[in-house]
DRENTORKOL-47459 format. One record per residue (C-alpha): residue number from 1; x, y, z. Coordinates in steps of 0.05 Angstrom, whole numbers. Example, Ala and Ser with C-alpha at 12.3 -4.5 7.8 and 13.67 -1.06 7.14 Angstrom:
@n:1; px:246; py:-90; pz:156 $
@n:2; px:273; py:-21; pz:143 $
END
This chain:
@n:1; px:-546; py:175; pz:195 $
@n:2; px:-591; py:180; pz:137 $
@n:3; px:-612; py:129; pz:95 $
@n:4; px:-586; py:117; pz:30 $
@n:5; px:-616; py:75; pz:-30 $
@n:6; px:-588; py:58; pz:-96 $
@n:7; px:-633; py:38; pz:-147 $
@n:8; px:-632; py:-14; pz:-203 $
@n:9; px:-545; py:-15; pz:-205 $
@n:10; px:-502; py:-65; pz:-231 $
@n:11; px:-463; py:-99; pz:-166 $
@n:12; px:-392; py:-133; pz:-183 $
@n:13; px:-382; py:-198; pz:-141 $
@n:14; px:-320; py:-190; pz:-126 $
@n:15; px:-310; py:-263; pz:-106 $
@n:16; px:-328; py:-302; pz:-180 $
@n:17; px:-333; py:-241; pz:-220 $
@n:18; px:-407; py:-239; pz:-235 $
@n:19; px:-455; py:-184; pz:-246 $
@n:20; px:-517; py:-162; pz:-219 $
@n:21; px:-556; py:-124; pz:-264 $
@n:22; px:-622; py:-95; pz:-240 $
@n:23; px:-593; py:-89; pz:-169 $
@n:24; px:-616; py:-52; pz:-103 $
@n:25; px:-571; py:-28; pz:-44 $
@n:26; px:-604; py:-2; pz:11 $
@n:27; px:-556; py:30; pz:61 $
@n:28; px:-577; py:47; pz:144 $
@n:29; px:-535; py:68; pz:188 $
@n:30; px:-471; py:72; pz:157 $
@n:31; px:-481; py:1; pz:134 $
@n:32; px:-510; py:-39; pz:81 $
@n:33; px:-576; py:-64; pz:108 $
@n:34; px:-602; py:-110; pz:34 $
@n:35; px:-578; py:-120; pz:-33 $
@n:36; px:-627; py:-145; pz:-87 $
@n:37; px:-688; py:-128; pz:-145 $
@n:38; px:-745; py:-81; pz:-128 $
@n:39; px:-731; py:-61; pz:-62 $
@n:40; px:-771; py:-9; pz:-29 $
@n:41; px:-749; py:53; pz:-4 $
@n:42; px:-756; py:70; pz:73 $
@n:43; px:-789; py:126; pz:92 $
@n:44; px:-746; py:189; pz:78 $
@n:45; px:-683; py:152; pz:42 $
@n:46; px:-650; py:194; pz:-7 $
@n:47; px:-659; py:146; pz:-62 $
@n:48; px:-606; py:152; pz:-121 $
@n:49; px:-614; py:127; pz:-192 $
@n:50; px:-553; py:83; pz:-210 $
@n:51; px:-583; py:45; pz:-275 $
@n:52; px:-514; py:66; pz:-308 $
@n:53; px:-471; py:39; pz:-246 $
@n:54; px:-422; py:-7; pz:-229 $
@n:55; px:-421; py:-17; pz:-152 $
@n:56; px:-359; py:-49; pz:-122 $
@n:57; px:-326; py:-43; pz:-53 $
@n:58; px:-288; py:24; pz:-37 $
@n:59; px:-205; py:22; pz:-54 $
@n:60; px:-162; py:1; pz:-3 $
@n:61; px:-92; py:30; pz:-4 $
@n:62; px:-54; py:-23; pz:39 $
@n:63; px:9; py:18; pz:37 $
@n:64; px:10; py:84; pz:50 $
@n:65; px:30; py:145; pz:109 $
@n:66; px:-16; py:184; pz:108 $
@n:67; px:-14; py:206; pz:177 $
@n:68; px:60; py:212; pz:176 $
@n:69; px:64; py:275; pz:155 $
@n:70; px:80; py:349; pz:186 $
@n:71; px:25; py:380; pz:159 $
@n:72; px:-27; py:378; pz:111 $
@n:73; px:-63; py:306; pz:140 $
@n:74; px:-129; py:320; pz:138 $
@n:75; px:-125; py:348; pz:58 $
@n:76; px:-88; py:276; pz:45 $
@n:77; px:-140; py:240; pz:76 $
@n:78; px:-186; py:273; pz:32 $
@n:79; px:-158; py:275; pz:-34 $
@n:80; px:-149; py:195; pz:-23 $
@n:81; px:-233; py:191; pz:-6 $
@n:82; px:-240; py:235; pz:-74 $
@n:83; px:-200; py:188; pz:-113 $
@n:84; px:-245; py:124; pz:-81 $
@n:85; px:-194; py:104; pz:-31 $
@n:86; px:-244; py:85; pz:30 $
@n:87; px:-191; py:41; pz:67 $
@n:88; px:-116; py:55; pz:85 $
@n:89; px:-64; py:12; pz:125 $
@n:90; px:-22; py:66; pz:157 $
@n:91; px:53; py:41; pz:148 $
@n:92; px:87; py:70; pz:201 $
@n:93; px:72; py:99; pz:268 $
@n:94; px:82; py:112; pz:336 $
@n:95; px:65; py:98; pz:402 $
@n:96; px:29; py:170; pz:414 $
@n:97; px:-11; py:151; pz:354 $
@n:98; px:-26; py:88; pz:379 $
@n:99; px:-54; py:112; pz:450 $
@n:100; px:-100; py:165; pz:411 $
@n:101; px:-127; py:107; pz:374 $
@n:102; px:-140; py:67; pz:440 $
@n:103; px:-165; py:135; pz:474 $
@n:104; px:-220; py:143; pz:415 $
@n:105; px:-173; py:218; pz:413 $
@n:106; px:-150; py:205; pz:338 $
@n:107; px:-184; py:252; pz:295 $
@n:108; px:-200; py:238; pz:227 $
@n:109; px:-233; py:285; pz:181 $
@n:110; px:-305; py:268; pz:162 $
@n:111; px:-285; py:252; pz:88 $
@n:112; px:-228; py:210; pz:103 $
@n:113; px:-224; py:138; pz:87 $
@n:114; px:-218; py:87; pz:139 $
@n:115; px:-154; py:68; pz:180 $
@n:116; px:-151; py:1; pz:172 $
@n:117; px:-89; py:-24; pz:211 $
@n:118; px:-33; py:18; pz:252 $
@n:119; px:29; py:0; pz:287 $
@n:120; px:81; py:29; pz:321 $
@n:121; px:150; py:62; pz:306 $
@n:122; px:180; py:25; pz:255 $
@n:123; px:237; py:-30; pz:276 $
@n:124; px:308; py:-11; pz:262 $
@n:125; px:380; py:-20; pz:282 $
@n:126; px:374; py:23; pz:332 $
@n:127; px:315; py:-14; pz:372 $
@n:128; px:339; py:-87; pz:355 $
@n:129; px:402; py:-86; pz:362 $
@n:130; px:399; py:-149; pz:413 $
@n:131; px:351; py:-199; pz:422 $
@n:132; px:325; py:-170; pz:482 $
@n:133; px:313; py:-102; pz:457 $
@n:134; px:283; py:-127; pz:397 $
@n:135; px:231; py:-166; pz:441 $
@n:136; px:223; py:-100; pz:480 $
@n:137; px:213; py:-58; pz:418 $
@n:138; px:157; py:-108; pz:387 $
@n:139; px:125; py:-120; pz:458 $
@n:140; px:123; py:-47; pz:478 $
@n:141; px:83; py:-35; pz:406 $
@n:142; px:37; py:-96; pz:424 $
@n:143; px:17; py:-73; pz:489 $
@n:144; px:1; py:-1; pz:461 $
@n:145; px:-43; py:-35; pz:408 $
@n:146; px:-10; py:-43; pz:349 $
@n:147; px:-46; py:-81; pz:297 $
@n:148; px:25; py:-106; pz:265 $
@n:149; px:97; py:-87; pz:274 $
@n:150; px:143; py:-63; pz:217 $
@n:151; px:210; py:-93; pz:189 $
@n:152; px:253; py:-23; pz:162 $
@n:153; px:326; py:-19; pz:166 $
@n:154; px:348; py:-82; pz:199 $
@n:155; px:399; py:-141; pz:211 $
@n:156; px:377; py:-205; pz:202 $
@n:157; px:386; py:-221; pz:266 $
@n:158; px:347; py:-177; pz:294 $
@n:159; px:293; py:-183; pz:238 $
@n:160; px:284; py:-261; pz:262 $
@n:161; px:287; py:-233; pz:333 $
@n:162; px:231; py:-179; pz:328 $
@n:163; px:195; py:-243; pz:283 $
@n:164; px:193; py:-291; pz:340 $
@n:165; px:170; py:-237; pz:390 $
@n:166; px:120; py:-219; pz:342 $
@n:167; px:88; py:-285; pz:326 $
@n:168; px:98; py:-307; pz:399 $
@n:169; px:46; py:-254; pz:421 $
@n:170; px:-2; py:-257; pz:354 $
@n:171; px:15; py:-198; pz:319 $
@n:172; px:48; py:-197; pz:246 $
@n:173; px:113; py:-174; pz:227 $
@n:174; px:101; py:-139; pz:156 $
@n:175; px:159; py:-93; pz:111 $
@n:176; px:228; py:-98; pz:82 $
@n:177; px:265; py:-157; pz:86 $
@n:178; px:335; py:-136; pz:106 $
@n:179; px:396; py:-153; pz:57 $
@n:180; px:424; py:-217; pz:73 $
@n:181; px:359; py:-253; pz:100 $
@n:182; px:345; py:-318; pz:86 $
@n:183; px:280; py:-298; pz:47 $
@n:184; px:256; py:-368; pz:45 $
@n:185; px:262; py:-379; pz:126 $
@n:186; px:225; py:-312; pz:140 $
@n:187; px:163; py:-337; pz:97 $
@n:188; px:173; py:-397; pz:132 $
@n:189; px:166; py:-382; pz:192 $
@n:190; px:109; py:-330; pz:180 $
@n:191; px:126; py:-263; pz:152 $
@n:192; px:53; py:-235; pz:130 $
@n:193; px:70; py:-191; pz:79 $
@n:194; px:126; py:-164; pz:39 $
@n:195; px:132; py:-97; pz:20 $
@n:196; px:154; py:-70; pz:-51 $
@n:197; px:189; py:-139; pz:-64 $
@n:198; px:236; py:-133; pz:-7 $
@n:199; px:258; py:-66; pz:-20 $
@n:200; px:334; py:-62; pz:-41 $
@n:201; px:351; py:-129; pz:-71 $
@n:202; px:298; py:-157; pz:-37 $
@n:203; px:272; py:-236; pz:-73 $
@n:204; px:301; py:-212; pz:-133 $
@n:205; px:362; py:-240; pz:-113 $
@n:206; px:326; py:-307; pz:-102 $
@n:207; px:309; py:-310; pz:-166 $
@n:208; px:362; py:-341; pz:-188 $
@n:209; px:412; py:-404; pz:-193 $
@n:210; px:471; py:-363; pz:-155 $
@n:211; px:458; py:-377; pz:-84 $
@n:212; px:512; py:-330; pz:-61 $
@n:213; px:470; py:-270; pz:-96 $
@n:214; px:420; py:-270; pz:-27 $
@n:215; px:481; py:-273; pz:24 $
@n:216; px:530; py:-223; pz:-5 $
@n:217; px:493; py:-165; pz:7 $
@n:218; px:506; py:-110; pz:63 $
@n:219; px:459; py:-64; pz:103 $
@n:220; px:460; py:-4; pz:65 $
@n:221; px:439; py:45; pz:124 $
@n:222; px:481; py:53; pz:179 $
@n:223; px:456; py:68; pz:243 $
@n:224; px:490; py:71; pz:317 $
@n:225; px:479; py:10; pz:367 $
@n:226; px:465; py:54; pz:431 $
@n:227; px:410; py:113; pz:441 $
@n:228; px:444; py:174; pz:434 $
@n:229; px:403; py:243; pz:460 $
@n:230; px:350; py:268; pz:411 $
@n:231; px:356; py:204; pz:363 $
@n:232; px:289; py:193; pz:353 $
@n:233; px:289; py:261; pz:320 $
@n:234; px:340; py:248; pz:283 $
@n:235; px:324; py:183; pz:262 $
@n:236; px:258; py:212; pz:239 $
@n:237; px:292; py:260; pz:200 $
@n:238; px:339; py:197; pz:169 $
@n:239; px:281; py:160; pz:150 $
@n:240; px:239; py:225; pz:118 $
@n:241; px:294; py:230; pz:63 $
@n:242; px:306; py:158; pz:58 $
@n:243; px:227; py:158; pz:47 $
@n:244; px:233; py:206; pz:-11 $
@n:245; px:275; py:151; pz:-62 $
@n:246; px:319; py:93; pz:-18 $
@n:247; px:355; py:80; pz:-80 $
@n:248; px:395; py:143; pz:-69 $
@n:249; px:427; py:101; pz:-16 $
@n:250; px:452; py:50; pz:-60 $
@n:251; px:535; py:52; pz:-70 $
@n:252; px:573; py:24; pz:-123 $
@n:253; px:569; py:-46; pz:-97 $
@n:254; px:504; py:-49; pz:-85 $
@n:255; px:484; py:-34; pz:-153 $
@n:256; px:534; py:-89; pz:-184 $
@n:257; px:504; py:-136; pz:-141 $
@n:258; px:434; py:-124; pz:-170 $
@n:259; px:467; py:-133; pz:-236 $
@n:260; px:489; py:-198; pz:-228 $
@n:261; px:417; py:-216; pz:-205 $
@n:262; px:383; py:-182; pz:-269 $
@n:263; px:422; py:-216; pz:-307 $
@n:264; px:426; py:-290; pz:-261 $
@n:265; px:348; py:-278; pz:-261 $
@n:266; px:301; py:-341; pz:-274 $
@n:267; px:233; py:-348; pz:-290 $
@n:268; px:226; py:-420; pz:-260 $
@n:269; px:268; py:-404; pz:-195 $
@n:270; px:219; py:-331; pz:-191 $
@n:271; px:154; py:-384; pz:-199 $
@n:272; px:180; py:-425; pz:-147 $
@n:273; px:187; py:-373; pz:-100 $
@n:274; px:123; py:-355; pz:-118 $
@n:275; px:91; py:-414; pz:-96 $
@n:276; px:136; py:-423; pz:-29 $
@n:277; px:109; py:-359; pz:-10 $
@n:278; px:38; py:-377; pz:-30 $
@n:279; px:39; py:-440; pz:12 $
@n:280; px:72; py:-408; pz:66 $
@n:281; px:17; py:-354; pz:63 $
@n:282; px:64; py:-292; pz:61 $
@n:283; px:24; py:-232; pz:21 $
@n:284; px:66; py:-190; pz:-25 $
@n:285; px:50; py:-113; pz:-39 $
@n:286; px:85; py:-88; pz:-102 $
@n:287; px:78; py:-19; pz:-96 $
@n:288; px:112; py:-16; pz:-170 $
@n:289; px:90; py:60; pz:-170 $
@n:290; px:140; py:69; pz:-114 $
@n:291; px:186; py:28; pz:-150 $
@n:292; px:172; py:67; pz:-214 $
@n:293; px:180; py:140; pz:-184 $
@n:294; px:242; py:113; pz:-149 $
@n:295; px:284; py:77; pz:-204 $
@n:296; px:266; py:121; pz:-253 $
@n:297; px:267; py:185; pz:-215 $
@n:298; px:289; py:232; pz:-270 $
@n:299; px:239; py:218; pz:-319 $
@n:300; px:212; py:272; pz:-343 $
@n:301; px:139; py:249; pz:-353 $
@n:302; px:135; py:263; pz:-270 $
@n:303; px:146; py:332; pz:-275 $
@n:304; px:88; py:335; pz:-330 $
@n:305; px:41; py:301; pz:-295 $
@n:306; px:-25; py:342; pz:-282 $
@n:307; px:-38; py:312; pz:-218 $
@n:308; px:14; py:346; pz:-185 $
@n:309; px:-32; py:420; pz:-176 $
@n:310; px:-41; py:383; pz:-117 $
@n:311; px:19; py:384; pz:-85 $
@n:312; px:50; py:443; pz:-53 $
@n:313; px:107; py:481; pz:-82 $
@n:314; px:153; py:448; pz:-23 $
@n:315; px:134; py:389; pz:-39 $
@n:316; px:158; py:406; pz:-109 $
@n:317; px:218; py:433; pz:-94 $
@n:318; px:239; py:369; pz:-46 $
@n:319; px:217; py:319; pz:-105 $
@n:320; px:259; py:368; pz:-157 $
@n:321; px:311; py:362; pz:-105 $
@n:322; px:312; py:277; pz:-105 $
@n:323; px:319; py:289; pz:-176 $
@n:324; px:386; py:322; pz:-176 $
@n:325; px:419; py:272; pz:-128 $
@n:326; px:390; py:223; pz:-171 $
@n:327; px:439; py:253; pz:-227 $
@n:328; px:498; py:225; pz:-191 $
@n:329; px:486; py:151; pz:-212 $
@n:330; px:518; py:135; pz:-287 $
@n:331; px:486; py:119; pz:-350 $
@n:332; px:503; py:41; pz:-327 $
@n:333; px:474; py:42; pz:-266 $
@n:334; px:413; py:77; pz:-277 $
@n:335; px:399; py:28; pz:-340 $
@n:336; px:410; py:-28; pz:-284 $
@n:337; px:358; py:-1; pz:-242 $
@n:338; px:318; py:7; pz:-298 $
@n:339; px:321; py:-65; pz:-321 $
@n:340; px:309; py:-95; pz:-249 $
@n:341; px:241; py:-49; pz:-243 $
@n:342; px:222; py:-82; pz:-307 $
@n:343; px:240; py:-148; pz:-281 $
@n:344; px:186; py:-131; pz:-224 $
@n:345; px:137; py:-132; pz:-272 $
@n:346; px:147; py:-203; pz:-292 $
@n:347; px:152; py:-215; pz:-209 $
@n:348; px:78; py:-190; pz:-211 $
@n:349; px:53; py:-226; pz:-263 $
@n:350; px:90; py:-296; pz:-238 $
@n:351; px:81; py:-291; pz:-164 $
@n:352; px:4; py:-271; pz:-184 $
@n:353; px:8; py:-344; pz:-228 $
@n:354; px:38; py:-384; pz:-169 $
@n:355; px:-17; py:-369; pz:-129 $
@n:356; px:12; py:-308; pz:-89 $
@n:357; px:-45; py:-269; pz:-52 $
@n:358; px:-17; py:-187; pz:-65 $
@n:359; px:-57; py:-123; pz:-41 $
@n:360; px:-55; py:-52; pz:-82 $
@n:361; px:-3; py:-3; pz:-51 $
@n:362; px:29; py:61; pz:-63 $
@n:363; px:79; py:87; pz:-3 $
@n:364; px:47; py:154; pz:-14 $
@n:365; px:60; py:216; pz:25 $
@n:366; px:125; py:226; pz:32 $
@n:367; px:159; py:188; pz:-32 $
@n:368; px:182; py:223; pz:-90 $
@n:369; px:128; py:232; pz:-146 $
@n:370; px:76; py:201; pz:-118 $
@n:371; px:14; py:238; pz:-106 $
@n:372; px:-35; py:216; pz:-54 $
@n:373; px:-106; py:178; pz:-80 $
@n:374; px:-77; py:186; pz:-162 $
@n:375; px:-19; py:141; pz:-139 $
@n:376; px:-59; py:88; pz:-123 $
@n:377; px:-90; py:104; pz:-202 $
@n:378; px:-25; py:93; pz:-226 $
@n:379; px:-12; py:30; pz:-192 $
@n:380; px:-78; py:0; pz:-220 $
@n:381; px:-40; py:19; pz:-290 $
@n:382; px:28; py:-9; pz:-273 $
@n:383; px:-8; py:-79; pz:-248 $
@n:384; px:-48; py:-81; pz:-306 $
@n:385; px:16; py:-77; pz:-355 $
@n:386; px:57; py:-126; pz:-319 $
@n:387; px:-7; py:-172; pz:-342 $
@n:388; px:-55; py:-178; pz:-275 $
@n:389; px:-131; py:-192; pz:-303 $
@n:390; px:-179; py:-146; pz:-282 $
@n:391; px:-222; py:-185; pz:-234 $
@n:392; px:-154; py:-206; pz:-200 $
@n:393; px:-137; py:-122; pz:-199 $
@n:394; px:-201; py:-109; pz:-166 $
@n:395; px:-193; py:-157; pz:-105 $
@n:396; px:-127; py:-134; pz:-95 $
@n:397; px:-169; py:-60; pz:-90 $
@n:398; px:-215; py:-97; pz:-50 $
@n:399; px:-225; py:-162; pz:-26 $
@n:400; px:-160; py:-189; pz:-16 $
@n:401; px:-150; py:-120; pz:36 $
@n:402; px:-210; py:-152; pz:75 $
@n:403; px:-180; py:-229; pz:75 $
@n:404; px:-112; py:-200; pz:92 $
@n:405; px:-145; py:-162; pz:151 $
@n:406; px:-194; py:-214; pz:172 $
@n:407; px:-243; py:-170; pz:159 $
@n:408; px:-287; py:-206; pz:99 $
@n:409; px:-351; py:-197; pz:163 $
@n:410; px:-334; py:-121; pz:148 $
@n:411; px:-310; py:-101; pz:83 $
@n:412; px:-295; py:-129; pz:19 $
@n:413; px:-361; py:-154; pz:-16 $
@n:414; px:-422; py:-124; pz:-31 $
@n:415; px:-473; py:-154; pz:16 $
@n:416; px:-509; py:-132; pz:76 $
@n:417; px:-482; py:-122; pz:143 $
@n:418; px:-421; py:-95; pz:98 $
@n:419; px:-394; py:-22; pz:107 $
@n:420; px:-418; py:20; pz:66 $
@n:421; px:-352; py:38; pz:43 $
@n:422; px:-375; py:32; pz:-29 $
@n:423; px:-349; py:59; pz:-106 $
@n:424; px:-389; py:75; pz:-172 $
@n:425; px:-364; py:58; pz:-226 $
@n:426; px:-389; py:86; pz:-304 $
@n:427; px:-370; py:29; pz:-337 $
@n:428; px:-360; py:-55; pz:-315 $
@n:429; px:-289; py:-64; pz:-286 $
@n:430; px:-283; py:-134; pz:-307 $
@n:431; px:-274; py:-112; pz:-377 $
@n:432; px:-223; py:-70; pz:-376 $
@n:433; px:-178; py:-51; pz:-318 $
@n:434; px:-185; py:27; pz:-338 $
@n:435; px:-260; py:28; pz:-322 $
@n:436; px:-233; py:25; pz:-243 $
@n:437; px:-208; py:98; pz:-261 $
@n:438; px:-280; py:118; pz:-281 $
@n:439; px:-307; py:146; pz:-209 $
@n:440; px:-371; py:169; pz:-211 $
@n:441; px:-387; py:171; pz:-136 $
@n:442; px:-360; py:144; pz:-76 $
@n:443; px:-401; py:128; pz:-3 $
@n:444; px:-361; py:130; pz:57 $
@n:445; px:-396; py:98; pz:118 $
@n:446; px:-466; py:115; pz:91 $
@n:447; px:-448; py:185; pz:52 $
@n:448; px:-449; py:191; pz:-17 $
@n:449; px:-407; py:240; pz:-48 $
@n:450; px:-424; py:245; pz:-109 $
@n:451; px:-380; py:254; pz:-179 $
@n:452; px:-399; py:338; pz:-176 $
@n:453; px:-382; py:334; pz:-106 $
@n:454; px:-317; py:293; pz:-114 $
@n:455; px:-291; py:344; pz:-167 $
@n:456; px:-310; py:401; pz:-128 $
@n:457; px:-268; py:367; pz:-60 $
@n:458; px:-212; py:358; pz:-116 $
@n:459; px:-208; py:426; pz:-145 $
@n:460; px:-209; py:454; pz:-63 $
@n:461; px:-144; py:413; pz:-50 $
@n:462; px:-106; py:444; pz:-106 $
@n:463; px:-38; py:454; pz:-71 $
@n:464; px:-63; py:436; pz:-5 $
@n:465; px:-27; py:368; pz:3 $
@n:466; px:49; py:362; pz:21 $
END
């Protein structure tokens, strides 16, 4: 690997907040070898001048599927590197995947960011259906290596059964919490993170003074109790276009129950919460993007949005396609899933007061509007209106990603024995939360792609993702 040195930049702590004008970082070996004033170059080291540079960590998309699709992987992978996403937790998987991993046979293009965590298929009806099969499910992921199991279309049984397997062998259970679960026992008892609030009504329905509002709600996908042939495949299949916008699933009912918790909702009950889940140490993950493109799936500022010359016309055509089912909800009943994705702004903003550690997501690839690398873009917006300071947004990006993973030796900070998974920024981040959209290089293990070479990897993926 070559050697790399960046000369007299400004390094963001991304602990305190502080700068470091007048900074050196000298990268060997994929990793960063000093950081301070006046260092001098090794023989041969490219040597870059960054006197006009804000260094921080690389972006960390901690929710994402990347490597779930058919086809077009390897131009995801890259379109997040060229957007500064050097990190990704991979949100659902299998056990193939898994062995690859563990074989050193999973291939990753050279400008991809990092796979940070992977587990296995995700947990559903149809592989915890009884306590023993959930155990099976969670132990047969374990045992092929998964670095966490996944929560998706569940009972609550079988959510706290697939929990207690889970923590009994060391490996978190992260995802949706399924409708009906005591919320409050799950963090309890050591749920690590929650996914896009819950998904469905998810804590907003503890957010209130009606007790009942939790407990009255049903399990809105339906799914048979015994393997029938070929139903992995069709499960897949199930979960693709439940991918593309789960509120298409919601009936009638379901959407007069999150009514009643809109309008039951309390800010001192939501802080509360807040602060049970940040004692208990459960992580949320907002994705408010997802919840955005999902809620508000016929707005017609998607269709117009440049980024999409990256997507292929399939992809198009599916996401036009959500857009017409979306039609069959009423003027009511979209404004009330209007109203409860703004009430996930103030969820942001008060679980981010009580204390609530959260981590920058996007469920890209594969849900409607959202385009790999400029999702996560758009989430840094979203946070930033529901009223998340900017040092707090960048640690989400960054260091909270490397406490979450226990990787802070690793990742995270810049310091020496570090990554180099590394982004340039043109102007300070801690001033204003749009300076994190102002790329001007990224350096994956060591490489520096620089902000020509980033628009030239951009302009190749033009329709090349999807």
């Amino acid at each position: 690997m070559s050697t790399l040195l960046l000369r007299d930049a400004t390094v963001v702590d991304t602990r305190a907040g502080g700068l470091r004008p007048g900074t050196d970082v000298l990268i060997e070996n994929g990793r960063i070898a000093a950081v301070g004033p006046g260092l001098p170059a090794p023989p041969g080291a490219e040597v870059v001048q960054a006197s006009a540079r804000y260094v921080v960590p690389g972006y960390n998309d901690m929710h994402a599927h990347p490597l779930g699709q058919r086809a077009g992987v390897d131009a995801t992978l890259e379109l997040m590197l060229a957007h500064g996403i050097t990190g990704f937790r991979q949100m659902h998987g299998d056990l193939g995947l898994l062995r690859a991993r563990a074989a050193g046979t999973l291939r990753l293009p050279a400008a991809s960011p990092a796979l940070l965590a992977l587990p296995g298929p995700l947990l559903t009806m149809l592989n915890t259906a009884t306590p023993e099969a959930a155990a099976t499910a969670v132990r047969e992921q374990v045992t092929a290596g998964a670095d966490f199991v996944k929560s998706a279309a569940m009972t609550p049984d079988g959510f706290f059964d697939a929990q207690a397997e889970a923590l009994r062998l060391g490996v978190p259970i992260v995802g949706h919490l399924p409708a009906g679960l005591d919320v409050v026992r799950a963090s309890k008892l050591g749920v690590r993170s929650v996914e896009h609030f819950g998904a469905g009504l998810g804590v907003l329905g503890c957010c209130s003074g009606h007790d009942e509002i939790p407990a009255t709600g049903e399990q809105r996908l339906r799914l048979p109790s015994v393997r029938l042939p070929f139903m992995d495949r069709i499960l897949a299949a199930v979960l693709r276009r439940i991918v593309l916008n789960p509120v298409q699933l919601n009936k009638p009912a379901d959407l007069a129950l999150l009514d009643e918790a809109i309008h039951e909702y309390d800010e001192g009950h939501a802080h509360r919460l807040g602060e049970r889940f940040a004692a208990d140490g459960t992580w949320h993950v907002p994705t408010l993007i997802r919840q955005k493109t999902s809620k508000l799936c016929d707005d017609p500022g998607f269709p117009a949005d440049p980024d999409l010359r990256y997507m292929t016309p399939a992809t198009r055509r599916t996401w036009d396609g959500a857009v017409k089912r979306f039609a069959r909800f009423t003027p009511a009943q979209r404004a009330t899933l209007a109203a409860s994705h703004r009430l996930e702004y103030h969820l942001a903003r008060t679980f981010d007061q009580a204390g609530v550690r959260m981590l920058a997501g996007t469920d890209s690839s594969g849900a409607v509007w959202i385009v790999p690398g400029a999702g996560l873009h758009d989430e840094i917006d979203l946070l930033a209106e529901a009223g998340i300071a900017p040092l707090r947004l960048l640690q989400m990006l960054t260091l909270n990603a490397a406490e979450f993973l226990d990787a802070t030796a690793t990742m995270g900070t810049v310091e020496p024995g570090r990554d180099a998974d590394l982004v340039l920024l043109g102007a300070n981040p801690l001033d204003d939360t749009a300076n994190l959209h102002r790329v001007t290089g990224v350096i994956r293990s060591g490489t520096l792609y620089p902000e020509q070479r980033l628009t030239a990897m951009k302009d190749r993926l033009v329709r090349t993702v999807g």
